[in-house]
N, C-alpha and C positions, 0 to 999 in steps of 0.2 A: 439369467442374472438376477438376483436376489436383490429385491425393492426396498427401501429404508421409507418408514412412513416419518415427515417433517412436518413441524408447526411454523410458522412464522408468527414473529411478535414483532409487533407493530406494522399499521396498517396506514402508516403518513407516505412522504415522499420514495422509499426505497422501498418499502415493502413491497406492494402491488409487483414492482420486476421479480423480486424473488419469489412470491406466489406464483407468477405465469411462468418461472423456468423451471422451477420444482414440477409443476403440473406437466410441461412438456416432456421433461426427463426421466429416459426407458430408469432411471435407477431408483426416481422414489415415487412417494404418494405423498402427495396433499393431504396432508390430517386436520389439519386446522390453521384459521387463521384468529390470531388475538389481537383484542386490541381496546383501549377502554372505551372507545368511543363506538357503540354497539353498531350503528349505522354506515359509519367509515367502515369498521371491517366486513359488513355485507357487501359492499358496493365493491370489495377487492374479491370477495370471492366468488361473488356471481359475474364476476369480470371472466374468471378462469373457469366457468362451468361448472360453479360450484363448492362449497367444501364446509365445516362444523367451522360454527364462529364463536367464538369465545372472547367473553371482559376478561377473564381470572387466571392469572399467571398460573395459580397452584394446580389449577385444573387440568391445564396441559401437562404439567410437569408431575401430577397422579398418575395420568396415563400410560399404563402400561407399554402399551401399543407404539405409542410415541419413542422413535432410539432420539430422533435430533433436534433440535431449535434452530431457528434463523432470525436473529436479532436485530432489527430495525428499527429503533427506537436513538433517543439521543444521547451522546456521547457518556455525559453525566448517567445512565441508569444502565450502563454496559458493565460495570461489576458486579451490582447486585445482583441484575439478571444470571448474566452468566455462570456467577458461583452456584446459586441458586440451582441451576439445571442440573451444571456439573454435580452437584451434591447430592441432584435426584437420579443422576447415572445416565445424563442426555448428552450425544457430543454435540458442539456448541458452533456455530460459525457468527463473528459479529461482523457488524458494519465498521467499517475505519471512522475514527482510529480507534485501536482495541480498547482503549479505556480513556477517562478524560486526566488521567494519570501515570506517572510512571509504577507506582507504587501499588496502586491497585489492577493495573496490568503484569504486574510481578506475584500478585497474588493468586491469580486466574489462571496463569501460566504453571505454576507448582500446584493447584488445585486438579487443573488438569493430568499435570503428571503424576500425582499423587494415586487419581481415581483412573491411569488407563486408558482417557477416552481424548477425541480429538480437537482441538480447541483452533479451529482458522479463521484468520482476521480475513476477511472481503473485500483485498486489497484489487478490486474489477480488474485494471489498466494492465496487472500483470498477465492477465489469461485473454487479451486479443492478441489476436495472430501478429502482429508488428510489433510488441515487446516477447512474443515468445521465439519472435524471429531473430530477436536483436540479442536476447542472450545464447542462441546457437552460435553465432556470429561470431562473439566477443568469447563464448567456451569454445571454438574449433580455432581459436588465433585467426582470424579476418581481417580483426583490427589491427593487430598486434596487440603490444602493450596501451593502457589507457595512459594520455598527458591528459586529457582535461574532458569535461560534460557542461554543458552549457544547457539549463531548460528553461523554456517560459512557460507558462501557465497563468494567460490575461484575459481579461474580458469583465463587460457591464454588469456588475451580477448583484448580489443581493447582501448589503452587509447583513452578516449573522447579528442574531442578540447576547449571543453564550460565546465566541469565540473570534477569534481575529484570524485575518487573512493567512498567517502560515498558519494556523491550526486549524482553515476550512479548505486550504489548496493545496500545500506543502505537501500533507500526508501522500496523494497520490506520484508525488515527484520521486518524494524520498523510499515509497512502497519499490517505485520502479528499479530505482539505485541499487535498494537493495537482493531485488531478484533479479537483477542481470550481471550485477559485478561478480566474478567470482571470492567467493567468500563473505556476500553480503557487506549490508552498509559499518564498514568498518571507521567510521571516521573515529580522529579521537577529538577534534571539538569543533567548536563551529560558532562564526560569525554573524552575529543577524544586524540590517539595518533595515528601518521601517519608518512608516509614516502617515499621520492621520488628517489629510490637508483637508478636510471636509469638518472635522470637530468633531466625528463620529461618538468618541470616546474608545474608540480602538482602532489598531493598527489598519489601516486600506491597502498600502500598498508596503511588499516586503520582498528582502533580499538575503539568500544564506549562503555563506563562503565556508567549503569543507575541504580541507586538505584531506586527500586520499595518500595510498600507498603509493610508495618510489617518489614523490614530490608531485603526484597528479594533483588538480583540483574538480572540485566540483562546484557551480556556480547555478543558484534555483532564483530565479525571479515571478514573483507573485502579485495580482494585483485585482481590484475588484473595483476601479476607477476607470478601465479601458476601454473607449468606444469601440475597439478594435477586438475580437478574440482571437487569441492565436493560442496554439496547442504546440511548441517544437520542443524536441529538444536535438542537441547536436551532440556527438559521441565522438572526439578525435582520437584517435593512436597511431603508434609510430610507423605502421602502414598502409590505414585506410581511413577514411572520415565516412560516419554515415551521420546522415540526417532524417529524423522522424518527423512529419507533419500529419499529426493527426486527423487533420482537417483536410486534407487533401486524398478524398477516396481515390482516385486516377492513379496516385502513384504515394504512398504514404512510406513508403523508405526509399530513400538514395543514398546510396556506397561509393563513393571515388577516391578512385586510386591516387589521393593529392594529399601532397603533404610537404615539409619540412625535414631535410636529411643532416646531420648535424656530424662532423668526421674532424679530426686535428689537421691542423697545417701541419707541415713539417717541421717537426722539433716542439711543436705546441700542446696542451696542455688541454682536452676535447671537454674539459668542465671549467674551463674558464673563456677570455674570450683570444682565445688562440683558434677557438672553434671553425670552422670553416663548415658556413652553412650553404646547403642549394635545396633547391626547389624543386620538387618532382610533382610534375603533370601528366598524369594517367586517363583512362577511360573512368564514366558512372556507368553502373548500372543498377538497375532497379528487382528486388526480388520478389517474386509474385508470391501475391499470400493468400489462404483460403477466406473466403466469407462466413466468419462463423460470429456468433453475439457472444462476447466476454463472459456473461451471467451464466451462459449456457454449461463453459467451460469451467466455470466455477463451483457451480453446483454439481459437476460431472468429476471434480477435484476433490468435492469436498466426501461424495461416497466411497469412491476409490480410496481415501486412506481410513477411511471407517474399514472398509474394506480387506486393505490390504495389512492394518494394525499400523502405520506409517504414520509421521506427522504430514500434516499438508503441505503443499508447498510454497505456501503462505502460513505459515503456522502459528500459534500464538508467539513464540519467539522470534519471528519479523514484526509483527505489529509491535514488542516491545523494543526491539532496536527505531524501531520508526518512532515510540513515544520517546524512546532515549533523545533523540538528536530536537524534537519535538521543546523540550523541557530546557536541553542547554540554550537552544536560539530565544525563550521566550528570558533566560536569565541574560543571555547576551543585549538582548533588545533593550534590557533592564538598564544595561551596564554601557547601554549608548557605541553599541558594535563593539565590545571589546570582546575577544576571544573567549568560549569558556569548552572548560572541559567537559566531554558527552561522559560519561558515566558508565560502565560496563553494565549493559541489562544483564549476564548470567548470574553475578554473586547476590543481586537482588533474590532474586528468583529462587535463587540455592537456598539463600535463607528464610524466602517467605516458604519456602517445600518443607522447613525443619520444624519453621511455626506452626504448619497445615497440620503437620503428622501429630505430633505434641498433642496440638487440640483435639482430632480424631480420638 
């Protein structure tokens, strides 16, 4: 199998896992690690046994030798970077979220498509085994049809200085939405309520309400106040409930056969309240899954569609629906939870593809 040599940029908090899974992985090489801080990125590379350290973005991106980047830096320098590579004919994988906008992740996306090469957001949560399990699931009809998603994602953590709680924890909820729902995160707007009981100057704790397709919803609660960390989320449909607990390695999905049957009386009306509801109480069971590290799979995703000429499965086109929904909740927040509408990420995209070429 044919090896792709990788840089990684940036050598802070994510970096360092992406150097050590590149390094483990039969599909690439370790080219280099960048980073400005010349000392941080020795200390990542002799971590992994090694690798050419480099301050200078352009110097990677001369490199011949070099086909990919892996971008680890903060949300705000995800465009520059990225166009940048892309322009010098590298394919690109970022950290989430793909950009610290909608508009400049609409331009990344038609840059990529412009130049042929593959552009995936690192959305992790979707490549462990219990979110790859959970969209088989919900693709073979397990569930059935979706009524409702319920996630939390709480815990003591660290207010950011750049960004508020849905734009440091959301992205992984909303990543998930959108690679398990069949036909991705379709919402058309969405709810935010939030709240800064500390004075922070930004939002601690948040809430997003998305109506989904047939009248489903989806319900994401966020918080970075909670003595308590919890990782769930619930997945009901009109045949099966499963729940994910992240945190619970012993047994991290439960399936039960429980639910809500909903049928007309006689002579009545089964969407009104003639309805005649019962209860059905089945067996759990729990699906065994393999022990593999998410980064592993990611990195093993992202040569595969170098590879195979494919977009990833995380592609720049889910990190833009994940800034879509990202953008409406921070104008909702604005508007004190009032409903706003998400925005189609494609016609962005179409048109930033028509500005790229132009320019070219």
């Amino acid at each position: 199998m044919e090896r792709y040599n990788a840089a990684v940029i940036g050598a802070g908090y994510w970096g360092p896992n992406l150097a050590r899974n590149l390094r483990a992985s039969d599909a690439w090489n370790l080219a280099a690690v960048c980073d400005l801080d010349v000392e941080r990125a020795q200390r990542v590379a002799e971590s992994v046994g090694g690798a050419p350290v480099l301050t200078d973005v352009a110097a990677v991106l001369a490199d011949p030798l070099i086909d990919a980047v892996a971008i680890a830096t903060p949300a705000r320098t995800h465009h520059a970077l990225a166009c940048r590579a892309l322009e010098a004919g590298k394919h690109v994988m970022v950290e989430k979220p793909l950009a610290a906008d909608r508009a400049s992740g609409s331009e990344m996306v038609a840059l990529a498509r412009e130049r042929g090469l593959v552009l995936m957001t690192d959305h992790t949560y979707c490549y462990t085994p219990a979110v790859l399990r959970i969209r088989d699931l919900i693709a073979e009809g397990a569930l059935g049809d979706i009524l409702y998603i319920d996630s939390t994602r709480i815990n003591l953590g660290l207010v950011q200085p750049d960004v508020d709680v849905l734009w440091d924890l959301a992205p992984h909820d909303l990543a998930i939405l959108d690679f398990v729902l069949p036909g991705g995160l379709a919402a058309d707007s969405v709810s935010a309520a939030g709240g800064d009981p500390l004075r922070t100057g930004r939002t601690c704790v948040g809430y997003l309400a998305l109506p989904l397709a047939d009248g489903a919803i989806a319900h994401v609660q966020v918080n970075w106040l909670s003595p308590t960390k919890i990782r769930r989320m619930v997945i009901g449909g009109t045949r099966r409930t499963l729940v994910w607990d992240d945190l619970n390695p012993q047994q991290r999905l439960s399936v039960f056969d429980r639910g809500v049957d909903v049928g007309a009386r006689a002579g009545g009306d089964p969407g009104t309240r003639d309805a005649q509801v019962s209860y059905r109480l089945g067996d759990t069971w729990s699906p065994a899954l393999p022990e593999q590290e998410a980064l592993a799979n990611v990195v093993a995703e992202f040569a595969a569609a170098i590879r195979e000429g494919r977009p990833a499965r995380t592609d720049g086109d889910s990190g833009l629906r994940v800034l879509s929904v990202l953008e409406a909740a921070s104008r909702s927040l604005a508007a004190h939870g009032a409903p706003v509408a998400v925005e189609s990420p494609a016609e962005p995209a179409l048109a930033a593809a028509s500005i790229v070429g132009g320019a070219a």
